[in-house]
C-alpha positions in Angstrom: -6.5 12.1 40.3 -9.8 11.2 41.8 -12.4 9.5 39.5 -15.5 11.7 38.6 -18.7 11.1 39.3 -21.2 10.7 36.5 -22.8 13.8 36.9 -19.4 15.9 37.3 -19.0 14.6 33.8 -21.7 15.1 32.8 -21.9 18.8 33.6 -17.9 19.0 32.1 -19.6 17.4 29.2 -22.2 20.6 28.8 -19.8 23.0 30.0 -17.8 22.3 26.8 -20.6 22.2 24.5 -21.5 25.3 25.6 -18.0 26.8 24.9 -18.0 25.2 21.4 -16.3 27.6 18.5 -14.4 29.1 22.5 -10.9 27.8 22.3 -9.9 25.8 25.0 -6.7 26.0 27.7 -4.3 23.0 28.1 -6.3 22.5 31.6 -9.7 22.5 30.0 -8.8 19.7 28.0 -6.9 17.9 29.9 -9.9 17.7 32.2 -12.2 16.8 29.2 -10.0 13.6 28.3 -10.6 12.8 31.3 -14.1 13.2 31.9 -14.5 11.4 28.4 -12.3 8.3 29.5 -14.2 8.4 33.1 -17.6 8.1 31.2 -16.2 5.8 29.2 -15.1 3.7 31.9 -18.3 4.2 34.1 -20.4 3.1 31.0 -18.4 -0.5 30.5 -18.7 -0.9 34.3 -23.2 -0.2 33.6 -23.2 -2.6 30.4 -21.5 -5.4 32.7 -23.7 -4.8 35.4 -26.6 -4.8 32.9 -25.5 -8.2 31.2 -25.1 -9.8 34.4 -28.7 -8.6 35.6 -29.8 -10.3 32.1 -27.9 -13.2 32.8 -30.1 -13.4 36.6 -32.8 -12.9 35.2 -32.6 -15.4 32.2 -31.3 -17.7 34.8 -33.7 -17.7 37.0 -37.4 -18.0 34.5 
């Protein structure tokens, strides 16, 4: 399985919400888990990038 963009997630993310009360297939969730572990993923990978621009930064004042 390919990973997902931020936005594909992101519209996964409002696709659901707009479903809510709706119950969901097997697929549908299956294919939320994994938009929720992908944004998961995708936000540790923007909090390291973000402490390491800190870190530049701090270093270099």
């Amino acid at each position: 399985m390919r990973d997902l963009t931020h936005e594909e997630v992101r519209r996964l993310e409002d696709h659901i919400a707009r479903r809510e009360g709706d119950c969901l297939s097997f697929e549908e969730l299956v294919i939320l888990l994994a938009a929720r572990d992908e944004k998961e993923r995708l936000q540790a990978k923007v909090n390291v990038l973000e402490a390491a621009a800190g870190a530049d930064g701090g270093a270099g004042a």
